[in-house]
N, C-alpha and C positions, 0 to 999 in steps of 0.2 A: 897556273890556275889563279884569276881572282881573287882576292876576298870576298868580295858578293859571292864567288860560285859558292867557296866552299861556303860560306853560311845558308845558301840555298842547300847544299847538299845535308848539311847537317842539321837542315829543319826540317828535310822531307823524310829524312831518320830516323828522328826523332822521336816516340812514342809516348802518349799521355795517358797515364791513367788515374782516374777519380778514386778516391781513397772515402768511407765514410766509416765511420766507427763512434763509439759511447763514450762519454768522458769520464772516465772510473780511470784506475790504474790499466786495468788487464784493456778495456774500449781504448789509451793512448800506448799501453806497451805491443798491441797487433798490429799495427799501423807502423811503427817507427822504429819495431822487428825488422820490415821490409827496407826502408832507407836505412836502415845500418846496414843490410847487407846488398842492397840496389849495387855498389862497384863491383859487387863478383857475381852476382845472379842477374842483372838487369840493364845490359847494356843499352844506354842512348834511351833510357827511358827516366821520363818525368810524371810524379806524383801530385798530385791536389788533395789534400784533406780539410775536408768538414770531420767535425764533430757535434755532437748533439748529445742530450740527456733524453732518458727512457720515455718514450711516446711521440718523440719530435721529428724519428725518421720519414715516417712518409710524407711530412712537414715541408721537410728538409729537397727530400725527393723530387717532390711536386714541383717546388721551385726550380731547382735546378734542371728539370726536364725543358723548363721554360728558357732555358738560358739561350742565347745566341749563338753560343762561342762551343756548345756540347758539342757538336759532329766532330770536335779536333780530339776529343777522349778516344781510346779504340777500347777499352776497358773499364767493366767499375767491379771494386769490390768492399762490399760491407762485411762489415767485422764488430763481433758483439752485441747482435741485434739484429732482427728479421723485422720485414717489412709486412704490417697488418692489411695494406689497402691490396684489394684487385688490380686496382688503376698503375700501384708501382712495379707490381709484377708484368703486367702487360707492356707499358713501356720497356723493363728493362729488357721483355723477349724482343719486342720490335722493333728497337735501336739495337742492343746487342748482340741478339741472337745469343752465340755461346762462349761471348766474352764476357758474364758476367757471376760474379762466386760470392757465397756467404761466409763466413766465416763462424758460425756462433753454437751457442753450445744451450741456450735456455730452453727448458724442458715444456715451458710455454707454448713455446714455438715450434715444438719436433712436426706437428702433424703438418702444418705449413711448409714447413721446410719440406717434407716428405714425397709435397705434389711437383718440388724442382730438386729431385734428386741428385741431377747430376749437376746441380750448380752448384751444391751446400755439400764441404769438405767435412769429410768424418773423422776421425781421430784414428791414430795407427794403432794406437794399443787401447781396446776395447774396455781391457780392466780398471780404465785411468781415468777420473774425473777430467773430464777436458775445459778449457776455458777458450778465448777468442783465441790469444797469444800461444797456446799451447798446436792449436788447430794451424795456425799461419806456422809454424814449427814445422810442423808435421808433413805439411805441404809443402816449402822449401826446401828442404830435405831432399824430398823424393827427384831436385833438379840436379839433370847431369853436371851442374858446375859446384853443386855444393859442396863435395871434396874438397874443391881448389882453395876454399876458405883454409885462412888462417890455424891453426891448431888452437893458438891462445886463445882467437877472436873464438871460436866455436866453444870454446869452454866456457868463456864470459857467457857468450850469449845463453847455452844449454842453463848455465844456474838461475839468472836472473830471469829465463819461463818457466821453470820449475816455482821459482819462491812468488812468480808471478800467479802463476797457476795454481799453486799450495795456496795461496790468499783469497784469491777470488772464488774456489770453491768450498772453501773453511776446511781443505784437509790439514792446513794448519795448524788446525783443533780436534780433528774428527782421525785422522790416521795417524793408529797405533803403533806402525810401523818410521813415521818420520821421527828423525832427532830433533833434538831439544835446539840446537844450532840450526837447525835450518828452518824451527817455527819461529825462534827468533828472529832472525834475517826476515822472512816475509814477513812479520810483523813491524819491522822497523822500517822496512821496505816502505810500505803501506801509509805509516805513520810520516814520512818525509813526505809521501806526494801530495796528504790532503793537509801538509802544512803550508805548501804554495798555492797562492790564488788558481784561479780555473786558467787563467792567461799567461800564467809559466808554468801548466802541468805538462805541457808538450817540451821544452827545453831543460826540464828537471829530468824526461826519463831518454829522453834524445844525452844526454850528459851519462847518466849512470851506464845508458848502453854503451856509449861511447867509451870509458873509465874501466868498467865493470864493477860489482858489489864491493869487493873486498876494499879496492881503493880507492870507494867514493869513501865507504862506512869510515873507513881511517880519519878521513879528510873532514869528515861531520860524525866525529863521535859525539863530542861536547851537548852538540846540537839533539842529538839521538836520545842521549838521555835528559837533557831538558823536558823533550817532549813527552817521553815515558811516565815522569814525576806527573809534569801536567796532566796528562792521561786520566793519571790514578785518582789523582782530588777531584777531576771533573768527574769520572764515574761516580766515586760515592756522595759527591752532592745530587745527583740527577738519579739514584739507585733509592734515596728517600723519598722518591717523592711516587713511585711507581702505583697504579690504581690496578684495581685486578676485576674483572668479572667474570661471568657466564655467557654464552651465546651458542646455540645451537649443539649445545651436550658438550661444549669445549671450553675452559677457562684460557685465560688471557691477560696478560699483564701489558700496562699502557702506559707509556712515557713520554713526556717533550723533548726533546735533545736535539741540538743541531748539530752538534759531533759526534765523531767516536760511535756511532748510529750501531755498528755491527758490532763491536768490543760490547757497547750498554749492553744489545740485545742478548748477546751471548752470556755476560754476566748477569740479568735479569733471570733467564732459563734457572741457572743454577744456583741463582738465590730463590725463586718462590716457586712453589710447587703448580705449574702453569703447564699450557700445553704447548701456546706461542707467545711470542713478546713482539709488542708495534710499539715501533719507537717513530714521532712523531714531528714532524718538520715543513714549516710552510704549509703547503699544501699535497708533500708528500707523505708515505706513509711505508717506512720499513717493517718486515717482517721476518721473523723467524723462527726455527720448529728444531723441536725437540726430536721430532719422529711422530708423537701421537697426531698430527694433523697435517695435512698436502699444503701449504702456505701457499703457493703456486695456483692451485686451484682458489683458495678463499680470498688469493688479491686477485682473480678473475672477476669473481661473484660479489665483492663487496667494493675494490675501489678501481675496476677497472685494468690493473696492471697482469702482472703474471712472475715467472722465473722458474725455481727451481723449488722441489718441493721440502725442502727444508728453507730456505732462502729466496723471496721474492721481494717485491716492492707495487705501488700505485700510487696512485692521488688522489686526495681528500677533496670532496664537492663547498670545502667550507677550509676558510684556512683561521685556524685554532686562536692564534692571536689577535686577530680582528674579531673571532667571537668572546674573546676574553674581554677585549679590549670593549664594546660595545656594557660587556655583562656589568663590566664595572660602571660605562657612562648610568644604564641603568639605574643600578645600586645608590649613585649619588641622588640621582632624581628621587627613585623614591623615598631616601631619608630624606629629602627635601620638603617633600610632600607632606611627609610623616610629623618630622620637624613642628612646619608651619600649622597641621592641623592640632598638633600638642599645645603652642603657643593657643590657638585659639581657642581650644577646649578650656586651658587657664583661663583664659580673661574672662571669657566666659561665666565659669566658674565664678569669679570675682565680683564679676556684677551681677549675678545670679544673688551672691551675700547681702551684699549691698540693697538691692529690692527688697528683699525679704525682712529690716527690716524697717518701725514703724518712727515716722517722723521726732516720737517722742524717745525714743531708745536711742537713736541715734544722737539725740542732742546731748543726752547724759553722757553718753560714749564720749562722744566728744568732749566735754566740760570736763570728765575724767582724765583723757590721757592731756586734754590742756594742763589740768590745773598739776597734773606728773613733773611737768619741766619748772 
């Protein structure tokens, strides 16, 4: 046989699927769950991934529906994130029919999900905060080759969706029941991936899958606790500065932070007596809830987003630093203003003296301070 044949033969075998998911931890570890274990579950098959941040999918979608080269995909699936447009649903029935699955777990999104039920995987064990990475678990699993996995590899994999899972749904804080070693791990977890730029967060968790926890942690302890110290000073400068009010029978504490967004928020909770904490960035806007308030619903109704009703996100119609940044140009102007009509009120004043008074008092005045020197 050829080599041309056999490279025909093994392109006509070949299967392609589109991969979309969120760029958070749990949005890059559901994705790259699948190619670690693509050599024992997915033979001759090739992946494409896009990533995208919270509101970009049907974005993202749109375009690629446009592509040229789409008909070579035979599957898509998104992971950590539902599609808000009609338009994306409809394409993906029309092109895929019933090769296309969600992945995601935001309580935003359930009724949505609801109307394509048998494309959106549900979690095995109902009692269990589910996340993206948890959900692609759950689904692999149930494939007849998944035994054939490795023992060791399955162990790796099993902890690093657990601490993945434990993070992204904050049972890392929230369940009574987890150890103190395994809030740790997801929390250092966590803490390494948003210390790489956005363009090595796919080869940081592609790596720890690869490794697994124990001997990546070894490999970057140093580094681990570096971060932790850091952590702790960045909290309590950004913990002074927190503003708090009222709105619709609910208090709220309000912070700027471009890190640490969910660590702030959670220690804000437990430093003021609040119902939610928005911690505040660019033009987005995190949130999070104690219990007395749905977050999920109030980032629907106030900044467009959504999630989970302790735990959501949106976007701000105004971004904070540019209206800082303005308040100040402001500020300058008018003491400018202010300034310059002070100066004139003086002089004013001056020659106001001066007029008043009479040719003859003025002259003595003068002869006076003359004959001084």
């Amino acid at each position: 046989m050829s080599v041309i044949l056999e490279r025909k033969l093994h392109l006509k075998k070949t299967r392609h699927i589109k991969l979309f998911s969120h760029n958070d931890l749990d949005g890059f570890g559901a994705p790259v769950l699948i190619t670690t274990l693509a050599p024992y579950l997915f033979k001759d098959v090739e992946f494409d991934l896009t990533t995208c941040s919270a509101g970009n999918l049907d974005r993202e979608l749109s375009y690629w529906f446009r592509q040229p080269d789409i008909s070579r995909f035979t599957d898509v699936y998104i992971m950590d994130m539902t599609p808000d447009s009609d338009y994306s649903f409809q394409q993906l029935e029309q092109r895929f029919a019933n090769h296309w699955l969600i992945f995601d777990h935001h309580e935003s999104e359930e009724e949505l999900r609801n109307n394509y039920a048998l494309n959106c995987i549900k979690p095995l064990d109902e009692g269990k905060n589910p996340s993206a990475v948890s959900l692609v678990y759950d689904w692999l699993s149930q494939k007849p080759d998944f035994m054939k996995i490795p023992e060791k590899k399955r162990a790796q994999v099993v902890e690093l969706v657990e601490l993945i899972r434990a993070y992204d749904t904050w049972d890392w804080q929230n369940d009574p029941l987890m150890s103190v070693e395994e809030r740790q791990a997801a929390d250092e977890l966590n803490q390494l991936f948003w210390f790489y730029p956005l363009s090595k967060s796919r080869n940081f968790v592609e790596s720890v899958f690869a490794t697994g926890w124990e001997d990546y942690r070894q490999a970057n302890e140093l580094l681990i606790h570096t971060l932790a110290g850091r952590r702790t000073r960045y909290l309590e400068k950004h913990l002074k500065n927190v503003e708090t009010c009222e709105l619709d029978g609910h208090s709220f504490g309000v912070v700027y932070a471009s890190d640490y967004k969910s660590e702030i928020a959670h220690a804000l909770l437990k430093r003021y007596d609040v119902d939610a904490a928005l911690v505040i960035d660019g033009h987005s806007v995190s949130l999070r809830s104690n219990g007395r308030l749905d977050v999920a619903k109030f980032a629907a109704e106030y900044f467009g987003g959504g999630g989970h009703a302790d735990s959501a996100g949106g976007k701000l119609e105004v971004e904070p630093l540019k209206v800082a940044e303005q308040a100040v140009i402001e500020s300058m102007r008018q003491r400018s203003t202010l300034n310059a009509d002070v100066a004139k009120q003086n002089n004013s004043e001056k020659a106001s003296l001066a007029d008043q008074l009479d040719p003859e008092m003025a002259a003595k005045l003068a002869a006076l301070f003359g004959n001084a020197d």
